[in-house]
C-alpha positions as CSV (number, residue, x, y, z in Angstrom):
1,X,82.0,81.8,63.4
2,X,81.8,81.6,67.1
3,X,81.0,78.2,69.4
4,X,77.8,77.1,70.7
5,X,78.5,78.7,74.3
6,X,79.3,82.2,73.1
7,X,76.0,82.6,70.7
8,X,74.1,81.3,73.7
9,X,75.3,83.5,75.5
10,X,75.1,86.5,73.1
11,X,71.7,85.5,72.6
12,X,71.0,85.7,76.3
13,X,72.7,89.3,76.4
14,X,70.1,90.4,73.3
15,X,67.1,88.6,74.6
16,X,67.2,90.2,78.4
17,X,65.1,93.3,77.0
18,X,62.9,91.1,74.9
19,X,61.8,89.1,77.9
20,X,61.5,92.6,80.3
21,X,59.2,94.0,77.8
22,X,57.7,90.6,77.4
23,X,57.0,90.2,81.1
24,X,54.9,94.2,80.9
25,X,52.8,92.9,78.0
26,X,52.4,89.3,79.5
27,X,51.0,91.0,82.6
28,X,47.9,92.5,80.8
29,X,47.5,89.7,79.1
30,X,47.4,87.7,82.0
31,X,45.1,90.6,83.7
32,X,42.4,89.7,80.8
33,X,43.2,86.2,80.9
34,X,41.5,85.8,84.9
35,X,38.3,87.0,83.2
36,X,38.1,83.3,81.4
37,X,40.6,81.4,82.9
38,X,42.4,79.6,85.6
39,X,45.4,80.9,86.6
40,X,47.2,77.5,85.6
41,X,45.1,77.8,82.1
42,X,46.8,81.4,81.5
43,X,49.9,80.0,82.1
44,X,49.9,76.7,79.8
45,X,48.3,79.0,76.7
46,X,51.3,81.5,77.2
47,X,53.6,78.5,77.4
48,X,52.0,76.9,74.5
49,X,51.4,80.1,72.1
50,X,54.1,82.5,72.4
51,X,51.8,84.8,70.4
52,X,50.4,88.3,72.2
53,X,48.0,89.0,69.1
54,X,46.9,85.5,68.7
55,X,46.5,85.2,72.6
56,X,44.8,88.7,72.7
57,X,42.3,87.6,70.3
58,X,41.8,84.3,71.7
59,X,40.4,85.3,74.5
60,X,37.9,87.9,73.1
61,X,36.8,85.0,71.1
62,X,36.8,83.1,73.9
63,X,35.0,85.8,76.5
64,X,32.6,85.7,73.7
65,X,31.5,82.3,73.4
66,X,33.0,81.4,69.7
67,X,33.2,77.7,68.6
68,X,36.4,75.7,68.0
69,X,36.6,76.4,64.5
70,X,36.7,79.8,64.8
71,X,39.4,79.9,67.3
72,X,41.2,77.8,65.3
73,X,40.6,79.5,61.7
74,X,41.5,83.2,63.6
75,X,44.7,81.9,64.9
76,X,45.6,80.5,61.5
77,X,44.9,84.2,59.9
78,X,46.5,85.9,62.7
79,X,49.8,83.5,62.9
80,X,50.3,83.2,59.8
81,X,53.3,85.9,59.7
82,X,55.3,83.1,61.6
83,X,55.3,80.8,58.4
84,X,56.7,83.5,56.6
85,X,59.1,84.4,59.1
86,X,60.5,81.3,59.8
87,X,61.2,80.8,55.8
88,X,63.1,84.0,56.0
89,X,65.3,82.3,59.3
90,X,65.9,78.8,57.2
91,X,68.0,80.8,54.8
92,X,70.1,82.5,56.8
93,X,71.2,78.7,58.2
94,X,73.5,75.8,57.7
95,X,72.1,73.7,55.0
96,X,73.3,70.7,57.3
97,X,70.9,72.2,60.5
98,X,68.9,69.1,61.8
99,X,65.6,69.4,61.5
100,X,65.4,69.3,65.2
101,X,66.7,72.5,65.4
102,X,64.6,74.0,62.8
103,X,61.8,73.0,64.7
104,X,62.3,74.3,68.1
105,X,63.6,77.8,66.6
106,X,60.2,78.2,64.9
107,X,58.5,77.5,68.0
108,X,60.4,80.5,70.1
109,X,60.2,82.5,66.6
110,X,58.4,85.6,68.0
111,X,58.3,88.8,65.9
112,X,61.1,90.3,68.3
113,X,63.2,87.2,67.9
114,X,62.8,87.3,64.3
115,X,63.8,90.9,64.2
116,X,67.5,90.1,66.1
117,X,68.1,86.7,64.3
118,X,67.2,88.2,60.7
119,X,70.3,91.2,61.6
120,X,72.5,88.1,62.7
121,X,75.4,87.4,60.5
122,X,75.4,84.3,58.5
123,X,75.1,81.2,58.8
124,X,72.7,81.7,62.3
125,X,73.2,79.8,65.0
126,X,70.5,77.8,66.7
127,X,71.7,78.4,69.9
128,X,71.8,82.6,69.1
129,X,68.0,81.6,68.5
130,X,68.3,79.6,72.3
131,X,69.7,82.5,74.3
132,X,67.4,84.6,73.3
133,X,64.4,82.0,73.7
134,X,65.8,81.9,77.0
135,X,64.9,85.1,78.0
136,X,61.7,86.0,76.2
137,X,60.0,83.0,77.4
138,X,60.3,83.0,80.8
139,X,59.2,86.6,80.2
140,X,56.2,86.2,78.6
141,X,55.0,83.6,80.7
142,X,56.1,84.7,84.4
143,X,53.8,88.0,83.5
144,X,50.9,86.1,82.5
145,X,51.7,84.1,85.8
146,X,51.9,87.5,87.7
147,X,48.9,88.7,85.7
148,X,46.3,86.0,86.1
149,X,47.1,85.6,90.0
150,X,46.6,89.8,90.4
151,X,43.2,89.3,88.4
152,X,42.3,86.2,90.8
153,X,42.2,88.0,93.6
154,X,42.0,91.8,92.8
155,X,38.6,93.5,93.3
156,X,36.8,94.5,90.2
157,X,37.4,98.0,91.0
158,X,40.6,97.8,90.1
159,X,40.8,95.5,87.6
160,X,38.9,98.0,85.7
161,X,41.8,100.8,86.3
162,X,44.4,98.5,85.3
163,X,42.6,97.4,82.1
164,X,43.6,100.5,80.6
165,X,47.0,99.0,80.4
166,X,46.1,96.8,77.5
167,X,44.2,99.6,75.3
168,X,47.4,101.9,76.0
169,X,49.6,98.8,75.0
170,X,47.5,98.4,71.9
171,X,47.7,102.2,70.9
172,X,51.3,101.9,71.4
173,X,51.9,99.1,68.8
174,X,49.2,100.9,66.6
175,X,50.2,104.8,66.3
176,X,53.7,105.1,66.3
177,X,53.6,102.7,62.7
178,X,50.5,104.4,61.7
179,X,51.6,107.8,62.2
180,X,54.5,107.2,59.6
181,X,52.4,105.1,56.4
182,X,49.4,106.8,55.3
183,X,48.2,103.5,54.1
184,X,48.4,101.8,57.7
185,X,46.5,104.9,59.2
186,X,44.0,105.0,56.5
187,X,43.4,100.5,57.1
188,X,43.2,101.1,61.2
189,X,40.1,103.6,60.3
190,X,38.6,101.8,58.7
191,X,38.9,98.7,60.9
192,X,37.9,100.5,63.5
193,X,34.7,101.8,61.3
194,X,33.7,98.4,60.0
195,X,33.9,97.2,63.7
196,X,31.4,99.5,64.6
197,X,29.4,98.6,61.4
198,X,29.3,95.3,62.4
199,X,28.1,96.1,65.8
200,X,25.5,98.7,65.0
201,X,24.0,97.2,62.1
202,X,21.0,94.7,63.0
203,X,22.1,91.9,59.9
204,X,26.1,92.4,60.9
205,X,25.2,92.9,64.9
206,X,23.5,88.6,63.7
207,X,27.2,87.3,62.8
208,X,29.2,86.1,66.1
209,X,32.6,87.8,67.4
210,X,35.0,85.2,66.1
211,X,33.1,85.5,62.2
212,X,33.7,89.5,62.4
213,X,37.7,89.5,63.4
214,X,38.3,86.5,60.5
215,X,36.4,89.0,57.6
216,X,37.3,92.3,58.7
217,X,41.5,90.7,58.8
218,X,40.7,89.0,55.3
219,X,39.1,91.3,53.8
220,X,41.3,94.5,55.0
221,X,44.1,93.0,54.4
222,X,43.6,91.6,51.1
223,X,42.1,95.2,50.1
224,X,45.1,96.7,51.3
225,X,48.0,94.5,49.9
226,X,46.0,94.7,46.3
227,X,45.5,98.5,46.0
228,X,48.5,99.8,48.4
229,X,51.1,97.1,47.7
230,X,54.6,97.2,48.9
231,X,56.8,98.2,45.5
232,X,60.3,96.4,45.7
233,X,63.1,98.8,45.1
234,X,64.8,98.1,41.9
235,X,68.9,97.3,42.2
């Protein structure tokens, strides 16, 4: 078990490419953000949220005039991975942790981050968790910083070009998973065909943005994880 200054700094060491690819995504983000936003308003979400799907769909909601309540019920659906994730994390630590700790590691507990800590060896340092929070923080939010001042003072022309940058980030995420589980292809399909349901349809076309994303992840979902559930392999 090492000391506090060599898991920081090991942390540091694994969370350098967590915060370069965070400061790429950050960018489009921040990009999209300029649409809605003040550049200082970009910045404080990304400080605040840490979250590029919850952020992502935030502002679509947001673009699209949605209430409180369904900004707040969508990010609920959306986060609510980081629940489970950080149960997973409290495990792997000293039952003796202060809750402190516990605390400010679920706040920096992105799915990256998760990823690294949940390969750590046991018990996991807090400060592992640090190093790397160290790194993909000032990542995420120096992009949407970059980002949002571009989208300020670029000319629509070319905010259009570089929009691309966030479908092609979004196909990236999407294909290379769905590409290897049936059942992941066969639920973006039809996500993407329900969306255009909702859209065509003149009684679906009635219920507003922030309604459609919290039914169509509910109900996919749910459809999913009941037919196409995840056996556990027997020892």
């Amino acid at each position: 078990m090492g000391s506090r200054s060599s898991w920081y700094q090991q942390g540091i060491r694994h969370g350098l490419p967590i915060g370069l690819g965070y400061l790429a995504v950050s960018f489009s983000f921040g990009l999209m953000a300029a649409k809605a936003l003040t550049v200082g308003e970009a910045v404080m979400m990304s400080a605040l949220n840490l979250t590029s799907a919850g952020q992502f769909s935030a502002l679509q909601l947001i673009l699209a005039g949605s209430g409180y309540w369904e900004l707040a019920l969508s990010q609920l659906i959306i986060n609510l991975r980081y629940c489970l994730m950080s149960f997973t994390l409290s495990q792997k630590l000293d039952p003796r942790t202060p809750m402190a700790h516990r605390m400010l590691m679920a706040f920096g507990n992105t799915d990256e981050v998760f990823a690294l800590s949940a390969a750590a060896e046991e018990p996991l340092s807090p400060y592992y968790v640090y190093g790397m929070m160290s790194m993909a923080i000032p990542g995420w939010v120096l992009g949407t910083l970059l980002g949002a001042a571009a989208g300020s003072v670029l000319p629509a022309s070319v905010l259009s070009a570089l929009g691309i940058a966030l479908y092609a980030m979004f196909c990236a995420i999407v294909i290379p998973p769905a590409a290897q589980s049936p059942t992941l292809l066969v639920v973006v399909i039809l996500s993407m065909a329900a969306s255009l349901l909702f859209s065509a349809l003149p009684l679906l076309a009635q219920i507003s943005e922030g309604m459609r994303v919290i039914l169509l992840t509910v109900l996919l979902s749910a459809a999913a994880a009941y037919f196409r559930p995840i056996r556990e392999e027997k020892p």
